[in-house]
C-alpha positions as CSV (number, residue, x, y, z in Angstrom):
1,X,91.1,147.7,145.4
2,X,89.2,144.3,145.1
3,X,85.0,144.7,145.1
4,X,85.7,142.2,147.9
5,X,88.0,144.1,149.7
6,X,85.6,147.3,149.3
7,X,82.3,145.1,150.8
8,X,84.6,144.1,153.6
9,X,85.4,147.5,154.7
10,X,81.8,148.7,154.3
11,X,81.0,146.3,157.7
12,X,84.3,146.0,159.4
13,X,86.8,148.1,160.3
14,X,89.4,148.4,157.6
15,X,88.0,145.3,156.3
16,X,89.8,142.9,158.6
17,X,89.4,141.2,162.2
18,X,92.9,141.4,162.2
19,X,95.0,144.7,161.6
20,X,98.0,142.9,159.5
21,X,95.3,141.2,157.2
22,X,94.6,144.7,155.6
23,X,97.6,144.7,153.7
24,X,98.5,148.2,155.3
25,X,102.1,148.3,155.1
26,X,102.2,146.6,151.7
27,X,99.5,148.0,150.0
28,X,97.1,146.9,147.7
29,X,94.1,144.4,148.5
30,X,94.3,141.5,150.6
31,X,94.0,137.3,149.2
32,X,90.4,136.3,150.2
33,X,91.4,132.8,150.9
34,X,88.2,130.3,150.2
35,X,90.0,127.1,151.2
36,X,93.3,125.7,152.3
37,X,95.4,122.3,152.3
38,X,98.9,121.4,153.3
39,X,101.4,123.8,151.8
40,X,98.5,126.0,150.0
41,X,95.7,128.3,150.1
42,X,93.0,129.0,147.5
43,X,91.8,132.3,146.9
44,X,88.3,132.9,146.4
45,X,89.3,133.6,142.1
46,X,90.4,129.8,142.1
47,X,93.9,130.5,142.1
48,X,96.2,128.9,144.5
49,X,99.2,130.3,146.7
50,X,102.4,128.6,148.1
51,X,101.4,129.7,151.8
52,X,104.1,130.5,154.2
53,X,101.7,132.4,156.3
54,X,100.5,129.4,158.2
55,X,97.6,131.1,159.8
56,X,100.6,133.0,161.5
57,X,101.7,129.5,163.4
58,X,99.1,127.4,164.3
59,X,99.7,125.1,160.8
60,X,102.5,122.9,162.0
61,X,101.1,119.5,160.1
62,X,100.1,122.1,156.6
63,X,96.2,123.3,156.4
64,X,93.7,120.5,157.2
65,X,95.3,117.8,158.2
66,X,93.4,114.9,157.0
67,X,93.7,113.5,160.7
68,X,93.1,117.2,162.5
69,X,89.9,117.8,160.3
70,X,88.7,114.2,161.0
71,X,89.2,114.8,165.2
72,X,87.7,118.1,165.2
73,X,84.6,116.5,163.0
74,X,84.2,114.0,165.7
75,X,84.0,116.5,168.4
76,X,81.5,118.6,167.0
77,X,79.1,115.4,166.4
78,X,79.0,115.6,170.3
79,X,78.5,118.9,170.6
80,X,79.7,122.4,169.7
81,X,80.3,123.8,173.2
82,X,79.2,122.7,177.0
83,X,80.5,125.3,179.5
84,X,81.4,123.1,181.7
85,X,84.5,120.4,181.9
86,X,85.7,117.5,179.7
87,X,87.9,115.0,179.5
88,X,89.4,116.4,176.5
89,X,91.2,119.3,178.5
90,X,92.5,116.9,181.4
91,X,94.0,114.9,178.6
92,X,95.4,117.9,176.2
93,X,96.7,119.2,180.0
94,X,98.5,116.1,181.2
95,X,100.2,116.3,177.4
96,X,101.4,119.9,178.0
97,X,102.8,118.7,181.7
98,X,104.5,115.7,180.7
99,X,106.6,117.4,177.7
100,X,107.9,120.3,179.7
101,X,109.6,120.5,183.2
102,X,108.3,123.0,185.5
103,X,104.9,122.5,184.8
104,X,102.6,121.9,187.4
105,X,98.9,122.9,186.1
106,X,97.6,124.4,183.1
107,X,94.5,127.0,182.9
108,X,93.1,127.3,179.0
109,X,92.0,130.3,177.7
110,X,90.9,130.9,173.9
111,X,93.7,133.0,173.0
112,X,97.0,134.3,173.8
113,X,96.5,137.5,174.8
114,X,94.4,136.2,177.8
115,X,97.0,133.5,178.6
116,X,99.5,136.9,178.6
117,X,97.3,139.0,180.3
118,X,96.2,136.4,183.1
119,X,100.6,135.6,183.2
120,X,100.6,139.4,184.3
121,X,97.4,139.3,186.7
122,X,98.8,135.6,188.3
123,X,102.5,137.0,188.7
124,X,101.1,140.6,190.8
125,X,99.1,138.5,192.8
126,X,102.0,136.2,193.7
127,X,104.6,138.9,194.9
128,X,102.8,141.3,195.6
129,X,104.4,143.8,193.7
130,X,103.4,146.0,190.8
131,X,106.1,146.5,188.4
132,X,106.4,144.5,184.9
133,X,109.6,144.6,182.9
134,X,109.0,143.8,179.0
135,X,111.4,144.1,175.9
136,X,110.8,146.4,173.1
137,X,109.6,144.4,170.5
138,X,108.2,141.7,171.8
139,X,104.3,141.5,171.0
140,X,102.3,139.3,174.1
141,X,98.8,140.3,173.2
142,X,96.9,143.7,173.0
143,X,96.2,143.2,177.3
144,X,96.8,147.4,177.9
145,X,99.8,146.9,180.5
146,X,101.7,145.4,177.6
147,X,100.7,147.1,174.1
148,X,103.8,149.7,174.3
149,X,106.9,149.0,172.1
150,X,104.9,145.8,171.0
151,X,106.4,145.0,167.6
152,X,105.0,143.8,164.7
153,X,101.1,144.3,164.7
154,X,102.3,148.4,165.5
155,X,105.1,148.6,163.6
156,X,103.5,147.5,161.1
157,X,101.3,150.2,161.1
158,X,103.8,152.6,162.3
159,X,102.3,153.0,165.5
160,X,104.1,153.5,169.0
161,X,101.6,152.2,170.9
162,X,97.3,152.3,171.3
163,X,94.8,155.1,171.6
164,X,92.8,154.3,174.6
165,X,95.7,152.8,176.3
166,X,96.3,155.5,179.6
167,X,99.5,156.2,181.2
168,X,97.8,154.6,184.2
169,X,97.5,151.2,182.3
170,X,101.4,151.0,181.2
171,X,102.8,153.2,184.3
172,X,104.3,150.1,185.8
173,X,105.4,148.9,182.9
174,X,109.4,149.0,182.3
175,X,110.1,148.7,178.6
176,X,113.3,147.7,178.3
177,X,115.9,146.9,174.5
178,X,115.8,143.4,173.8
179,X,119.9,141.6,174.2
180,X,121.0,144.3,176.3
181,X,122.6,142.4,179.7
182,X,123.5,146.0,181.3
183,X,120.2,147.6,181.0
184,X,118.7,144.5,182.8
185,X,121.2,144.4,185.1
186,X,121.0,148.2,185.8
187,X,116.8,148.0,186.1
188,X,117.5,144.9,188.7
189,X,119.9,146.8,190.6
190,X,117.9,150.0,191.0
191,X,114.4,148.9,191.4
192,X,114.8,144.8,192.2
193,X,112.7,144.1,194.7
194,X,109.6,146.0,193.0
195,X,109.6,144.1,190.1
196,X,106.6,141.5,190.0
197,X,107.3,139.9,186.4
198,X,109.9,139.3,183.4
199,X,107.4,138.7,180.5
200,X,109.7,137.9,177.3
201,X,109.0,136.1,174.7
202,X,111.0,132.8,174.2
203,X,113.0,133.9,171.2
204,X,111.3,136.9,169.6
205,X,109.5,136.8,166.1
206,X,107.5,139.8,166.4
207,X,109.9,142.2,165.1
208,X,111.2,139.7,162.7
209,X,113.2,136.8,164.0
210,X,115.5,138.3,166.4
211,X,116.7,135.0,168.9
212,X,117.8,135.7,172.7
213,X,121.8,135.8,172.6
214,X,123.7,133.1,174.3
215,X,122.9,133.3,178.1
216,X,120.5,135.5,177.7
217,X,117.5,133.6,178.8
218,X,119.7,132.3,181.1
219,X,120.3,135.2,182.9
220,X,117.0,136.3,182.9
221,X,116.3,133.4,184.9
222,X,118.7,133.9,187.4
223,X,117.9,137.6,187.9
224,X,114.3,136.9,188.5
225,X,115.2,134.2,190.8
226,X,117.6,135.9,192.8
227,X,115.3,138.5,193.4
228,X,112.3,137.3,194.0
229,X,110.4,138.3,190.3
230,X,108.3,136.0,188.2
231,X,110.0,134.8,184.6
232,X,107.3,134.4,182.5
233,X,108.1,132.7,178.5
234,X,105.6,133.7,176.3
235,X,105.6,131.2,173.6
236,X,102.0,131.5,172.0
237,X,104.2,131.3,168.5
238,X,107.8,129.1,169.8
239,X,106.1,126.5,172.0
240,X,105.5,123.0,170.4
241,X,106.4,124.7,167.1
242,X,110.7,124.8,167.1
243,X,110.6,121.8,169.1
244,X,108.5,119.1,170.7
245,X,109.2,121.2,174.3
246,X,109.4,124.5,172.7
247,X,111.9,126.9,173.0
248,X,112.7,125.9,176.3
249,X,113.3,122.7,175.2
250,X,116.1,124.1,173.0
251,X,117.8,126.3,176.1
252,X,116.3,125.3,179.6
253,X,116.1,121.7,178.9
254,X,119.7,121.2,178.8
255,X,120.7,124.2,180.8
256,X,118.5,122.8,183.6
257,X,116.3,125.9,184.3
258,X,112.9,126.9,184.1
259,X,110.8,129.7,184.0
260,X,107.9,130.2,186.1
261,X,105.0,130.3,184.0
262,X,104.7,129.8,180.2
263,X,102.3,131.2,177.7
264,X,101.3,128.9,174.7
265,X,98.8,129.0,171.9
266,X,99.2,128.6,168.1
267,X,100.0,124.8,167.2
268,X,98.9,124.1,170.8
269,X,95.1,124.9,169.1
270,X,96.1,123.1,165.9
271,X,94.5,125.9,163.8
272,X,91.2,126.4,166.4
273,X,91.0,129.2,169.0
274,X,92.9,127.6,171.8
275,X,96.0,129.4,174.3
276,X,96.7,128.1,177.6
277,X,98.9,129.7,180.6
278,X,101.1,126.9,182.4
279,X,103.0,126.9,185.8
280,X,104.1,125.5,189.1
281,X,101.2,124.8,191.1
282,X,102.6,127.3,193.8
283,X,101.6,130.0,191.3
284,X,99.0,128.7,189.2
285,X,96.8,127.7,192.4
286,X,96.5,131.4,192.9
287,X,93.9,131.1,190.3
288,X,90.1,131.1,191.2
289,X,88.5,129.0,192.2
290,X,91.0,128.0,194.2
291,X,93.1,131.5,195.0
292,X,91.9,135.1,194.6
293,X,93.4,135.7,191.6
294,X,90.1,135.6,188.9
295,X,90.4,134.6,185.3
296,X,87.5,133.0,183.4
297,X,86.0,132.5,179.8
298,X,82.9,131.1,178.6
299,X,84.7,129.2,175.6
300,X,87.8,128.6,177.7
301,X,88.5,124.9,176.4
302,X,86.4,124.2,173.7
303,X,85.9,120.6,173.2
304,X,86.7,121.1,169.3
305,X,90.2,123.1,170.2
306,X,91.0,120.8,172.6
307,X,90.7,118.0,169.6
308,X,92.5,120.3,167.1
309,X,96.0,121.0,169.4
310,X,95.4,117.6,171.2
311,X,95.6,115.7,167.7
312,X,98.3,118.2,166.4
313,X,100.7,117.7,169.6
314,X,100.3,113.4,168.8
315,X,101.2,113.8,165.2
316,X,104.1,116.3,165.5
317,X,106.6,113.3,166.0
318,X,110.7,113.6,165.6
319,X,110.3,113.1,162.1
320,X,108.0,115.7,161.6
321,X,110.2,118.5,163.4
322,X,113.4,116.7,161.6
323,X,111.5,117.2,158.0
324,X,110.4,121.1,159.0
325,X,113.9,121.8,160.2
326,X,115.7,120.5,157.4
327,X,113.4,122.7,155.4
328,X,114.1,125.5,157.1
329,X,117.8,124.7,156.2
330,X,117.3,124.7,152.6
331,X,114.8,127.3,152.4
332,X,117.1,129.8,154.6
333,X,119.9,128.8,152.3
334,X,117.7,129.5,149.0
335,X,117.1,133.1,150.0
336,X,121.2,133.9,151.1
337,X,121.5,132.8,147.6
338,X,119.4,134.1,145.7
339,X,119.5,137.7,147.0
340,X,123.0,137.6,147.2
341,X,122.9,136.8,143.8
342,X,120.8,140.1,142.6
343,X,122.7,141.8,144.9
344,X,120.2,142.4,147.7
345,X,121.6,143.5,151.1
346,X,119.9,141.7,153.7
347,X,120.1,139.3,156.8
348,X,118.1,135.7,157.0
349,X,117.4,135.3,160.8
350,X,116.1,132.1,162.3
351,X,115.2,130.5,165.6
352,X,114.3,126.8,165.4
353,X,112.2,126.7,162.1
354,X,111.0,130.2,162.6
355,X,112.6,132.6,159.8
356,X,112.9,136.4,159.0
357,X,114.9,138.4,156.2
358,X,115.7,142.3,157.2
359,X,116.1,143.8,154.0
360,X,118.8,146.6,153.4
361,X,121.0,145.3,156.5
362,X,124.1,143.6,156.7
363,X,125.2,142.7,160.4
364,X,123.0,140.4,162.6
365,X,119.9,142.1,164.0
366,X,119.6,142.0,168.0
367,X,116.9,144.0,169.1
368,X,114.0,146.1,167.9
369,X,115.8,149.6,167.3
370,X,118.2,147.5,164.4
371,X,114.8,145.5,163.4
372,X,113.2,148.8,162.6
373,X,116.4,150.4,160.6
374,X,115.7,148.0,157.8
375,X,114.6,149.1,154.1
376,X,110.8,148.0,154.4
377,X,110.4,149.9,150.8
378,X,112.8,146.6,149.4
379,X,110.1,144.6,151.0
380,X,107.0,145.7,149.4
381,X,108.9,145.3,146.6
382,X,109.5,141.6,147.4
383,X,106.3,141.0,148.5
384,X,104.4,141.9,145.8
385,X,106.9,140.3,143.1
386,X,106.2,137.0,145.1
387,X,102.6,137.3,145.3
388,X,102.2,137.4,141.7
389,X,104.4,134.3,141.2
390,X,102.0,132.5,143.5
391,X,103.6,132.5,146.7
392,X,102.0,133.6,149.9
393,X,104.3,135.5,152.2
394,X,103.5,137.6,155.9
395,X,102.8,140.9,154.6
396,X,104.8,142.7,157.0
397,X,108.5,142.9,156.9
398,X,108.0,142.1,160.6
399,X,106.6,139.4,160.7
400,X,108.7,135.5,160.6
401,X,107.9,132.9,157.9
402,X,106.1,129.8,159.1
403,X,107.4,126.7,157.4
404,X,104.5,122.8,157.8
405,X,105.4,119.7,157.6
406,X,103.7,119.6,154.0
407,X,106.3,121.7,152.2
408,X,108.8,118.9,150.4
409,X,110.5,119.4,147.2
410,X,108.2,120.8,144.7
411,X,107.6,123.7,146.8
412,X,111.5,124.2,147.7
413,X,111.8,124.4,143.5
414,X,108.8,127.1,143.5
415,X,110.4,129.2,145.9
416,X,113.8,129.1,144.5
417,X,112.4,130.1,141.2
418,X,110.1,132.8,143.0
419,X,112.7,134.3,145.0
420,X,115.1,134.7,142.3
421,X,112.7,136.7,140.2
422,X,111.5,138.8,143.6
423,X,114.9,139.5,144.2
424,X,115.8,141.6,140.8
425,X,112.5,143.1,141.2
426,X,113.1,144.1,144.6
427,X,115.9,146.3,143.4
428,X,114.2,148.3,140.7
């Protein structure tokens, strides 16, 4: 255990803000990362990592983008905070509407699990109904009426769910397996016209990668529609990450559907504290001041996250979603080999540019109860092999990989070297 690590835990609990930072599931102490720049961190000993953390998303364009660093400089020269509007958030707004149909208005928040949590509040309102129908799995935020079967953060840790959470909180909650057409069909039939929300997230990567299967999506859409419900797409990690439009704009865009509200965050920050919740005005208007439906926050739109995601959305051209996809390719392809090669059984999972390996499997993974069969133990053993060689990976077997625009072809050779040697270990 690193002094660091010790002092940490002395003053906050487990030494973290964040559970997954504690290395729980891993073991060990955790990189205390000093500084950061395009495809790499720096720990606080000097030495520097291959990062495909990615500050779990919001690093699209690599860590401080000259450009990014230079907008959120000249924000702050005006002014850390106002509590009350700018221009900034009409202009980062009008961005959001104009790139994905079935937008209306946009309501910021400072992170995703108030975007989530508000989705809920807003959808309630609108139908007047109580009942929410999640997917085991999928993680939207630790809101109480959605931390049960939440993936990633709890299964990291083992957990089913949160102390302090009541039965009361998560009665009208429906948890639901994630791919499974006839138990959605058979909760729609029985209880249809109670249900107030679908919350899902675009295509899950909280339980590792595990995309929606063809129609899928689809058909949630159609359900909720024909029956009155609210679809809600959280894509606090997918949107403006896997595409310029998101994961809709891999699906819905050509399908020609929509959800009703959308839940973003991550990239749409650019590395600050920035979510945002995004609907048809028939829904969002709801929303004090204008409806009874009350949300508010103090840093809600923060002149310097507004800069940060509004500067990240410009640069994230064509080119710069081609060059992370064709990673993604390479990479993806790099790991099939090379564990193949030590003999490691195993599945590489994608959707878009996100990407997950389940260790000890060998058919496709399509909802949490196969994410969780895996051999985490192979993992750990990965993990660690690949820390020492310099390479910074999620530290949870649940967790997807975050590829930036600033990994190129010296850090495609690392990782093929790295992986090769993590694989053998990963055996022993």
């Amino acid at each position: 255990m690193s002094q660091e690590f010790e002092d940490a835990k002395r003053v906050m609990p487990g030494g973290v803000s964040s559970p997954v930072r504690a290395y729980g599931s891993v073991g060990g102490s955790p990189v205390f990362v000093e500084s950061a720049s395009g495809a790499y961190v720096t720990g606080i000993d000097g030495r520097e990592y291959l990062d495909l953390v990615g500050s779990w998303g919001p690093a699209l364009l690599g860590h401080a983008h000259p450009q990014v660093v230079e907008a959120v400089r000249e924000a702050a020269s005006r002014g850390l905070s106002f509590g009350a509007p700018t221009l900034g958030e009409t202009a980062l707004a009008q961005l959001i509407i104009d790139r994905i149909q079935g937008i209306d208005k946009v309501r910021f928040t400072s992170t995703g699990t108030e975007a989530t949590m508000t989705a809920i509040r807003l959808a309630r309102g609108f139908t007047g109904r109580d009942i929410i129908i999640k997917f085991a799995g999928c993680y939207h935020g630790h809101s109480d009426a959605l931390l049960v079967q939440a993936g990633s953060g709890l299964a990291t840790a083992g957990l089913p769910g949160s102390a302090g959470v009541t039965a009361g909180a998560t009665g009208d909650t429906l948890v639901l397996p994630y791919n499974n057409f006839a138990a959605l069909h058979g909760v729609f039939s029985a209880v249809g016209d109670q249900i107030a929300a679908v919350i899902t997230e675009a295509a899950p990567a909280n339980m590792g990668v595990v995309p929606p299967e063809p129609g899928f999506n689809e058909e949630l859409r159609r359900l909720t529609q024909k029956h009155g419900s609210v679809l809600i797409f959280d894509e606090v990690l997918t949107g403006f990450r896997v595409s310029p439009y998101g994961w809709w704009g891999l699906e819905g865009r050509h399908e020609r559907w929509t959800p009703d509200l959308y839940a973003f965050g991550k990239v749409a920050g650019g590395g600050l504290p920035l979510a945002a919740l995004a609907g048809r005005s028939e829904i969002m208007d709801l929303l004090a001041p204008l409806g009874p439906v009350y949300q508010a926050g103090t840093l809600s739109g923060n002149p310097l996250a507004v800069a940060a995601g509004m500067t990240t959305l410009q640069l994230a051209d064509d080119q710069v979603y081609a060059r992370i996809d064709a990673f993604a390719d390479r990479l993806i392809q790099v790991i099939d080999d090379r564990l193949a090669d030590a003999g490691v059984a195993h599945v590489t999972q994608r959707a878009g540019s996100l990407l997950s390996v389940f260790w000890g499997v060998d058919d496709w993974v399509r909802n949490y109860d196969e994410a969780s069969s895996q051999e985490t133990a192979t993992f750990v053993r990965f993990f660690h092999a690949m820390l020492d060689q310099g390479v910074l990976l999620p530290p949870s077997a649940y967790e997807a990989w975050f590829i930036s625009a600033a990994h190129g072809e010296k850090e495609l050779e690392k990782l093929d070297a790295a992986i090769a040697h993590a694989a053998r270990v990963a055996l022993s």
